[in-house]
FILO-754833 format. One line per field, with one value per residue (C-alpha): chain; residue number from 1; y negated, z negated, x negated; residue in one letter. Coordinates in Angstrom, 2 decimals. Each point is the difference from the previous one (the first is absolute). Layout:
chain <- c(A  ...)
resi <- c(NUM  ...)
Y <- c(Y  ...)
Z <- c(Z  ...)
X <- c(X  ...)
resn <- c(a  ...)
//
This chain:
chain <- c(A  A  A  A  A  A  A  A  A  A  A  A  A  A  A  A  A  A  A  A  A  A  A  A  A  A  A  A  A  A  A  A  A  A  A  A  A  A  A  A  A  A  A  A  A  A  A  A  A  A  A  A  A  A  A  A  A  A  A  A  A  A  A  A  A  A  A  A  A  A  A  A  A  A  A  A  A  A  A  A  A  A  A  A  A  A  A  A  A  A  A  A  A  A  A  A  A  A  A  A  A  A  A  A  A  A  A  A  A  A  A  A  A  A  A  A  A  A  A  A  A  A  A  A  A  A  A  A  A  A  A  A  A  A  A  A  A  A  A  A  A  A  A  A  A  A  A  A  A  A  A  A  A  A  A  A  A  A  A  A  A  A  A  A  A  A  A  A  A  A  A  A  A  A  A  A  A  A  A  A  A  A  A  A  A  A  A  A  A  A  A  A  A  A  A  A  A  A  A  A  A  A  A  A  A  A  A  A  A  A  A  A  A  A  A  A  A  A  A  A  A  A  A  A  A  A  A  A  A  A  A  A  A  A  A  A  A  A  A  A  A  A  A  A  A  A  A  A  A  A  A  A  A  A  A  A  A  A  A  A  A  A  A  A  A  A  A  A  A  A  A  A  A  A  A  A  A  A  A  A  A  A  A  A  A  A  A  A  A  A  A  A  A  A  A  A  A  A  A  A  A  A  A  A  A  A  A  A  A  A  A  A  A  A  A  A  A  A  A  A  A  A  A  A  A  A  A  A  A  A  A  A  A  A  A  A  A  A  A  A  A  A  A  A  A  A  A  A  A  A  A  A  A  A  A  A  A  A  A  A  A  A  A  A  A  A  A  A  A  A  A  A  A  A  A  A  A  A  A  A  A  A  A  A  A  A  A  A  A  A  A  A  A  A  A  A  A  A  A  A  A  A  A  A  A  A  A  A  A)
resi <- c(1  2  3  4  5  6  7  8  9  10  11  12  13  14  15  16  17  18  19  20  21  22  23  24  25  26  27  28  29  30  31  32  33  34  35  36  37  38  39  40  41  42  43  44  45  46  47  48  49  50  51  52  53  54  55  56  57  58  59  60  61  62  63  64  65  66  67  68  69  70  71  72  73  74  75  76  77  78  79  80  81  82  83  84  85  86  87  88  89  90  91  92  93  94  95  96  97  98  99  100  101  102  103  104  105  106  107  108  109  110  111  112  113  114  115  116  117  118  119  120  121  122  123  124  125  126  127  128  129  130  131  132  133  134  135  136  137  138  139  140  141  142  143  144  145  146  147  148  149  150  151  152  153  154  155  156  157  158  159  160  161  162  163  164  165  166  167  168  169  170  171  172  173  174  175  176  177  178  179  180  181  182  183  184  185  186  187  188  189  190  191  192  193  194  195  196  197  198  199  200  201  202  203  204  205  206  207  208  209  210  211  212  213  214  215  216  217  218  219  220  221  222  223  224  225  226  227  228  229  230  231  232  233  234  235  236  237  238  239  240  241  242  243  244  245  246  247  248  249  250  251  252  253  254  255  256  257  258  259  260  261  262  263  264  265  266  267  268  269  270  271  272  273  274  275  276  277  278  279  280  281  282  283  284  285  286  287  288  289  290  291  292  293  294  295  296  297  298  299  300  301  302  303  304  305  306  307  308  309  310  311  312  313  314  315  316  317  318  319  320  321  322  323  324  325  326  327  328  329  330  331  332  333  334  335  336  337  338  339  340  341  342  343  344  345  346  347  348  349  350  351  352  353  354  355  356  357  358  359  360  361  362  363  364  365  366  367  368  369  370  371  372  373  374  375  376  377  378  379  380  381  382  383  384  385  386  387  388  389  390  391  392  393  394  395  396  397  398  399  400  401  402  403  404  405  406  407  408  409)
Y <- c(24.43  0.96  -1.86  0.85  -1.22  -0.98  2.14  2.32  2.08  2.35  0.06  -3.44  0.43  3.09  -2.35  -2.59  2.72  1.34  -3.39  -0.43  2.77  -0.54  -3.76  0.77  2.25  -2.36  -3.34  0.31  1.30  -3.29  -2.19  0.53  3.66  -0.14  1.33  3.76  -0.17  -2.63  2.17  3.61  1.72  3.59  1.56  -0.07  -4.48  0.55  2.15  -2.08  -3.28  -1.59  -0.41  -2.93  -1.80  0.84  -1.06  -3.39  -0.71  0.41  -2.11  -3.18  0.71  0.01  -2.22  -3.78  -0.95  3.31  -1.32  -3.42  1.24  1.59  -2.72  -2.55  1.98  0.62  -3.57  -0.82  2.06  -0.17  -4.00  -1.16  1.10  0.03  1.78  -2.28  1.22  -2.22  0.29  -1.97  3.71  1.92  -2.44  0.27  3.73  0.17  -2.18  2.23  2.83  -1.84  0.02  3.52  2.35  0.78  1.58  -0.79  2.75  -1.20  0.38  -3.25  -1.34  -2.32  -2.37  -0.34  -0.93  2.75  2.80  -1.52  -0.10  3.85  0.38  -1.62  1.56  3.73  -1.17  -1.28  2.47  3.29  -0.86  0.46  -1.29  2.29  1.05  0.59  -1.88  0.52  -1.52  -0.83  2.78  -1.59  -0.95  -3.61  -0.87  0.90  1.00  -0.07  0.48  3.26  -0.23  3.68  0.27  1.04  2.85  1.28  0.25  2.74  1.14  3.64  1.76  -0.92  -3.70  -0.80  -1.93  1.24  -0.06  2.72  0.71  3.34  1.87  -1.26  -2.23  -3.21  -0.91  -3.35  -0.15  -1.92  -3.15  -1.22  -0.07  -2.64  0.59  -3.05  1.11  -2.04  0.20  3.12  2.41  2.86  1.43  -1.67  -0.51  -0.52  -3.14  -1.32  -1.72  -3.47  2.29  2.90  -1.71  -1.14  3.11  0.55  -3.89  -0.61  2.85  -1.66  -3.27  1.45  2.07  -3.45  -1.20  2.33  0.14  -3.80  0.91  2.59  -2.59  -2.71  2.46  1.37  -2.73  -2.92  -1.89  -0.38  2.68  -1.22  2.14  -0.74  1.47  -0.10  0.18  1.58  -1.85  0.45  2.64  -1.90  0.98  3.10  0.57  3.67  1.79  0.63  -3.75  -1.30  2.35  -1.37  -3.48  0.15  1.72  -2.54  -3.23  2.23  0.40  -3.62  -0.93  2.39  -1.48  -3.41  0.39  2.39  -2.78  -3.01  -1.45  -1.22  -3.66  0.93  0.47  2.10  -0.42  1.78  0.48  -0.69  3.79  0.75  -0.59  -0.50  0.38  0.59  3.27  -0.70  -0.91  -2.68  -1.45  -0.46  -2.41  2.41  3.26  -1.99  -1.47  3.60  1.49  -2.84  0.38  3.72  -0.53  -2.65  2.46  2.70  -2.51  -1.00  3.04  1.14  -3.18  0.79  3.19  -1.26  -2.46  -3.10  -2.57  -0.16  -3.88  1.14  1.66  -3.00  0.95  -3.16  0.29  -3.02  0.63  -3.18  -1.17  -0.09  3.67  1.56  -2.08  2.19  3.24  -0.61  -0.42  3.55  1.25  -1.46  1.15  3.45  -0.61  -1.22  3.33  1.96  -2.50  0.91  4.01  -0.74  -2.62  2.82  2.12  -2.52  -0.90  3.70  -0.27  -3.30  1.51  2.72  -1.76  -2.26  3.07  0.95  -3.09  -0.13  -2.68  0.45  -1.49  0.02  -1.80  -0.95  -0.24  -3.09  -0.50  -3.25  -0.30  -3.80  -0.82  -2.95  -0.67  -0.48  -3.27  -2.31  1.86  0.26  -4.09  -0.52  1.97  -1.78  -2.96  0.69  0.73  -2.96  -1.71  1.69  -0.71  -3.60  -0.16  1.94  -2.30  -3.19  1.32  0.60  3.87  0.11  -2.19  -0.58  2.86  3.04  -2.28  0.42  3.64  0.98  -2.25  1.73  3.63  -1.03  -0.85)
Z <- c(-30.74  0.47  1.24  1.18  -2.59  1.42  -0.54  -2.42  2.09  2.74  2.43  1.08  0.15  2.24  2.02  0.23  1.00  2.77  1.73  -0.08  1.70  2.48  0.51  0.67  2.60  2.29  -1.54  -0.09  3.78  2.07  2.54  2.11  0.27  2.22  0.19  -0.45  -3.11  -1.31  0.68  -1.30  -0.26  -0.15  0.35  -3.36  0.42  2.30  -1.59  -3.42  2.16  -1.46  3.26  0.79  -2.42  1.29  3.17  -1.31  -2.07  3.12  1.85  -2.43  -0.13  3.32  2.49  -0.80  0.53  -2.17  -2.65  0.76  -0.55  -3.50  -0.63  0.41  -1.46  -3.52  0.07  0.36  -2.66  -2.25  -1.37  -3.17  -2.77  -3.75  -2.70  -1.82  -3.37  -2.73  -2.95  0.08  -1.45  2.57  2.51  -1.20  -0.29  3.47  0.95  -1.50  1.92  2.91  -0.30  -1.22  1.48  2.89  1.30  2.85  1.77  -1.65  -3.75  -0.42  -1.28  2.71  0.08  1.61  3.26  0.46  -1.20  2.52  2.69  -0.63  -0.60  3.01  2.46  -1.22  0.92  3.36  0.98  -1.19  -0.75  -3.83  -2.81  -3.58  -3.05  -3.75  -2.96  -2.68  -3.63  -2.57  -2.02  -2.78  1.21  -0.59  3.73  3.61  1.35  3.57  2.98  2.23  3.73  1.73  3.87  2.09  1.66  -4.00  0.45  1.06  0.63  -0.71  1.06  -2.52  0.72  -3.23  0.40  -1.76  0.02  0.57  -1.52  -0.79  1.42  -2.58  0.77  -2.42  0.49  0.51  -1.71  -3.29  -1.58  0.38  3.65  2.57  3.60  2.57  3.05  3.30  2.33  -1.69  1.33  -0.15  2.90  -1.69  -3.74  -0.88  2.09  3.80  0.47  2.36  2.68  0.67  2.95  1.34  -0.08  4.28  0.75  -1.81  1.91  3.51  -1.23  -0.65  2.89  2.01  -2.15  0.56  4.06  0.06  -1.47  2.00  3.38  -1.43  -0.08  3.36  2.37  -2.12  1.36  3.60  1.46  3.22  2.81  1.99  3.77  1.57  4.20  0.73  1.79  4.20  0.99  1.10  3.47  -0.42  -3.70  -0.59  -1.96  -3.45  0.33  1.21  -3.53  -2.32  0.71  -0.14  -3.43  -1.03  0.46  -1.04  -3.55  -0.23  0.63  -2.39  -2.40  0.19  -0.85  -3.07  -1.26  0.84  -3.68  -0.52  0.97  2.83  3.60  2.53  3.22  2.99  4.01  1.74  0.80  -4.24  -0.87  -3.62  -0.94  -3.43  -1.47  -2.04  -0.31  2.39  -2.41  -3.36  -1.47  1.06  -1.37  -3.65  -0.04  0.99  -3.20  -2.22  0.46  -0.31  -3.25  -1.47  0.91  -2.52  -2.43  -0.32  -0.22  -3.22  -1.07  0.25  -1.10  -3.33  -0.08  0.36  2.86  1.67  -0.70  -3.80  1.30  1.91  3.49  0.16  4.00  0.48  -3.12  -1.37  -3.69  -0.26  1.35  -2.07  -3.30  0.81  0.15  -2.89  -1.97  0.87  -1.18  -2.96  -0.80  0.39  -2.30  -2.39  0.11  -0.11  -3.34  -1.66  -0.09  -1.50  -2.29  -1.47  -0.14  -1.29  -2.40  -1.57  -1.00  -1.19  -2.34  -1.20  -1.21  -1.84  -1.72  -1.19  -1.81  -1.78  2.01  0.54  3.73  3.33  2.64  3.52  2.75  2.49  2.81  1.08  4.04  0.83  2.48  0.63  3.38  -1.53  -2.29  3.18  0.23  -3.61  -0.20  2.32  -1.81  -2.94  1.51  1.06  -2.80  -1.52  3.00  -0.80  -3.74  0.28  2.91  -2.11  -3.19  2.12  1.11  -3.39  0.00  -2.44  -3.03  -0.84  -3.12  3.36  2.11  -2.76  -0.69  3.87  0.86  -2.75  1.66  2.81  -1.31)
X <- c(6.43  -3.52  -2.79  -3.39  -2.91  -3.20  -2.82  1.70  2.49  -1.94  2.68  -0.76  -3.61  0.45  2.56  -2.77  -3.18  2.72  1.04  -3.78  -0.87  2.40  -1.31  -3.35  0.95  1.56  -1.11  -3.52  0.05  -1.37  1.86  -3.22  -0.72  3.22  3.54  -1.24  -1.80  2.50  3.40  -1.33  3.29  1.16  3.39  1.37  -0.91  3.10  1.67  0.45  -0.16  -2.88  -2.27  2.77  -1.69  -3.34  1.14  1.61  -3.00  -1.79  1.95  -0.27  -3.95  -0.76  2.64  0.05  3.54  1.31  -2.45  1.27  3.87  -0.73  -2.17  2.87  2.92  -2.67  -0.66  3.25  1.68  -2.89  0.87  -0.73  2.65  0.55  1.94  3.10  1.01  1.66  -2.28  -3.12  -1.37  1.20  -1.80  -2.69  -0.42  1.16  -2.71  -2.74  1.48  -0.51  -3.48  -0.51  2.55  -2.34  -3.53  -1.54  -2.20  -3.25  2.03  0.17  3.34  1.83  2.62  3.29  -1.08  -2.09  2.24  2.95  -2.49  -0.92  4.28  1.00  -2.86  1.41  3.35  -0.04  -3.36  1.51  3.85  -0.39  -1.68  -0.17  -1.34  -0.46  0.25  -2.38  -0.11  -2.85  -0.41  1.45  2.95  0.03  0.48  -0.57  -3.23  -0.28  2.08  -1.94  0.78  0.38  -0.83  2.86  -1.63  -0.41  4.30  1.33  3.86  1.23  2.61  2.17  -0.19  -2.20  -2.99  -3.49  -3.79  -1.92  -3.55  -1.72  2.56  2.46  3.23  0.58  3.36  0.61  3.61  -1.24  0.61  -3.79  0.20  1.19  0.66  0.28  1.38  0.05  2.99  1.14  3.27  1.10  -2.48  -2.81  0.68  -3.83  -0.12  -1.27  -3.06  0.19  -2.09  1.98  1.41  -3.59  -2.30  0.72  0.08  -3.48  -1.33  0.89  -1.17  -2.98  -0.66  0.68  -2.97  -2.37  1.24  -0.65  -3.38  -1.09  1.10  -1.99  -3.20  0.64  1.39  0.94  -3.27  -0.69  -3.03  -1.95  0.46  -2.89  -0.17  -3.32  -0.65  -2.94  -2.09  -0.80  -2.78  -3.14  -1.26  -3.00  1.16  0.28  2.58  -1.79  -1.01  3.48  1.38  -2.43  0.67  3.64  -0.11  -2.52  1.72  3.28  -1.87  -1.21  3.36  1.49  -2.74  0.93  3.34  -0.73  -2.20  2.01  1.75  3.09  -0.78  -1.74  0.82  -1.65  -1.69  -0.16  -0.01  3.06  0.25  1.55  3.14  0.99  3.52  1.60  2.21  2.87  3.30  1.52  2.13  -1.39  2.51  2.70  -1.39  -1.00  3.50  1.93  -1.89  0.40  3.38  0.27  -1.74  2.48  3.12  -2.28  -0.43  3.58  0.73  -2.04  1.47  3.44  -0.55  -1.37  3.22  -2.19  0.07  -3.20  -0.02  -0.78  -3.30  -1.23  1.43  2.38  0.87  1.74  2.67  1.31  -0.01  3.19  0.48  -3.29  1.76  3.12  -2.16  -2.45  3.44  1.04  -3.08  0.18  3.58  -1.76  -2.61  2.06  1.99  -3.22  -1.10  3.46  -1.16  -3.83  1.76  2.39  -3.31  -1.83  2.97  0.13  -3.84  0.46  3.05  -1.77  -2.56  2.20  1.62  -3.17  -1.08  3.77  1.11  4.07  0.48  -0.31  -2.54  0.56  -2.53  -0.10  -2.05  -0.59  0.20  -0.47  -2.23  -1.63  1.51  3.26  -0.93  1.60  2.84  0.78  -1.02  2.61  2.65  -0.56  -0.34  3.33  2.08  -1.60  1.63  3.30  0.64  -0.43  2.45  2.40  -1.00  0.78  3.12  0.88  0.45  -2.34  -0.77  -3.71  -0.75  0.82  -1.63  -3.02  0.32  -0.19  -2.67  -1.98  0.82  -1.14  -4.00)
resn <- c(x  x  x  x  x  x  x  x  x  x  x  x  x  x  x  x  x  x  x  x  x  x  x  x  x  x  x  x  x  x  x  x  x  x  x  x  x  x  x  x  x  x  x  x  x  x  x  x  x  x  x  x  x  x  x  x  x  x  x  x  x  x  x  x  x  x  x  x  x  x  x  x  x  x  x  x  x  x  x  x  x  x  x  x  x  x  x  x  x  x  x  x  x  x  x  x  x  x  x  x  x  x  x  x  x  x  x  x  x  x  x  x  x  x  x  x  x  x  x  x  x  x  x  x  x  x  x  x  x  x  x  x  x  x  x  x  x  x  x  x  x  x  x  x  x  x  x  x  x  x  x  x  x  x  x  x  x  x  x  x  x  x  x  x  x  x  x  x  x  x  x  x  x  x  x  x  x  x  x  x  x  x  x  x  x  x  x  x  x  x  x  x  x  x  x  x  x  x  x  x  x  x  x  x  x  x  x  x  x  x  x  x  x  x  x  x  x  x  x  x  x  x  x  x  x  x  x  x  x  x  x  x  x  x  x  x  x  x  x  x  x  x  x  x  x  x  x  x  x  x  x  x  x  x  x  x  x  x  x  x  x  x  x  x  x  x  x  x  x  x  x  x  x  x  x  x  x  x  x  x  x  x  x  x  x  x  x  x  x  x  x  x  x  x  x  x  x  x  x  x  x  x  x  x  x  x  x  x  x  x  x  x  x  x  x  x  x  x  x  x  x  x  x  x  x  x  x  x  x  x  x  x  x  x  x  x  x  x  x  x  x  x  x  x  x  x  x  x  x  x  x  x  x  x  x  x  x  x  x  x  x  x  x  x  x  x  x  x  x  x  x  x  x  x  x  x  x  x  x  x  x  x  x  x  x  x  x  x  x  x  x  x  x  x  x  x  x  x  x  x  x  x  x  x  x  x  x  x  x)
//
């Protein structure tokens, strides 16, 4: 079995320098030089796939309820775990490990949080998570764990995964690298990301935004339509004169209202009439998009697998009926936790092995939330209830009655 050792073997460095390179190109582009600069693509991005991940990266950065769904699914999976061996020694170098195994973009060494954060993101953004293990160069432990983009992946024909660099292939079948995919089959063995399903639906939504924006500009306040009479010819008043005054008090008139502010009203001759442009039923129009917009939202939702509830849009859903849906999504989490724990479980051996230590560690996440004290207080409370009616009935005598009470704290 053969690891990668940091800073000694060039492979990884060139690895590194060409994940880098392809970083900056699409990474350092800004959310606000617009969609064109942002999605620079050519054919061979299609052809290898990886402007889908431009395009989901996109996505997240720039509509609030995709970044809301990623957001909530990171957050989510992303709770607070530990590693479990049964040596205190083994505990403890676990511990370290914690704290070490990875680098944040700045080089600075992270904890757990921060490296599940980063995990988690790549999973549910691009459908995968992956990359290389590296050890001191010593050999007296694990160094760091070295994320790899997904657009860096690439499929051949032959099915095999690699990364290419300098016109040169690095196969991916070694014991040093880890693949997470999300959602994989047989169609799509290097995983789905949570927005395939979404990429059409967010552009609606977001046409409806910018439609509701552009009707706001143009007719979404009332304009004055003001009609003026000219006034009656006076007797001996020639043409030029008759002309002149018309377009005079037409231009004072015109003047007045140009000038008039918002908390003023203007004045004039019974001969102008001043009615208003716009639509006749506000209420109506407001309410028709509001609800055009919810039916976009939900969707994204759903297409994300998360009730909209989750993402603050509640719309008249009961406790008891969001209780049953957050417990879905949890039973998917968990599912999702039991693949990074195996993961997270093979570095966690390894590391072992290379300090001598002859076992194996388990990785737990801890999901309790604090919204579920009352209902575990109750259950308790509960049981407690239920062993003295079983010790006063005499089902039990008093040392079970002891031992389950104590389970139960």
């Amino acid at each position: 079995m053969k690891f990668f050792k940091r800073d000694k073997t060039e492979t990884v460095n060139r690895v590194t320098q060409a994940t880098s390179v392809k970083q900056t190109g699409i990474e350092k582009q800004s959310p606000l030089r617009g969609q064109r600069s942002l999605l620079k693509y050519n054919v061979g991005d299609f052809q290898n796939g990886s402007f889908r991940y431009q395009l989901y990266k996109f996505l997240v950065d720039t509509i609030p309820a995709v970044n809301a769904c990623l957001d909530t699914w990171v957050r989510l999976s992303a709770a607070p775990g530990e590693y479990v061996t049964k040596s205190e020694r083994g505990q403890r170098i676990l511990d370290e490990l914690t704290l070490s195994m990875y680098k944040n973009a700045l080089g600075k060494r992270g904890s757990m949080v921060s490296f599940l954060s980063e995990l988690y993101t790549s999973l549910f953004r691009d459908g995968l998570f992956s990359g290389f293990l590296t050890v001191k160069e010593d050999g007296s432990g694990i160094d760091q764990f070295i994320p790899v983009n997904a657009s860096d992946i690439y499929k051949s024909d032959s099915g095999k995964f690699y990364i290419e660099f300098d016109n040169k292939r690095l196969n991916l079948d070694r014991n040093d690298f880890y693949l997470i995919p999300h959602n994989a089959d047989s169609s799509y063995p290097i995983g789905k990301s949570i927005l395939q399903s979404v990429s059409f639906v967010s552009y609606i939504e977001q046409q409806l935004i910018d439609d509701m924006r552009r009707t706001s500009h143009n007719s979404g306040y009332h304009r004055l339509h003001v009609k003026i009479t000219p006034p009656d010819r006076l007797s001996g008043e020639s043409d030029k004169s008759y002309v002149d005054r018309i377009n005079s008090y037409f231009d004072s008139t015109v003047d007045m209202i140009k000038s008039c502010d918002i908390d003023e009203n203007p004045v004039t001759w019974d001969n102008v009439h001043i009615e208003h442009v716009g639509p006749e039923n506000v209420k109506a129009v407001t309410n028709s998009w509001f609800m055009n917009h919810r039916a976009m939202i939900e969707e994204i939702c759903a297409g994300t697998n998360l009730a909209p509830f989750l993402l603050g849009y509640s719309f008249g859903a009961t406790s008891t009926w969001a209780s049953f849906k957050f417990d879905i999504v949890m039973r998917q989490i968990k599912s999702i936790q039991a693949e990074v724990a195996s993961f997270l479980e093979w570095i966690g051996n390894i590391e072992l092995a290379m300090h001598g230590v002859d076992e194996k560690c388990r990785y737990q996440f801890d999901n309790t939330f604090a919204y579920q004290a009352s209902d575990e207080s109750q259950i308790k409370s509960s049981g407690v209830d239920n062993i003295l009616k079983l010790y006063q009935a005499g089902l039990i005598d008093e040392d079970t009655a002891r031992i389950k009470s104590i389970e139960l704290i």
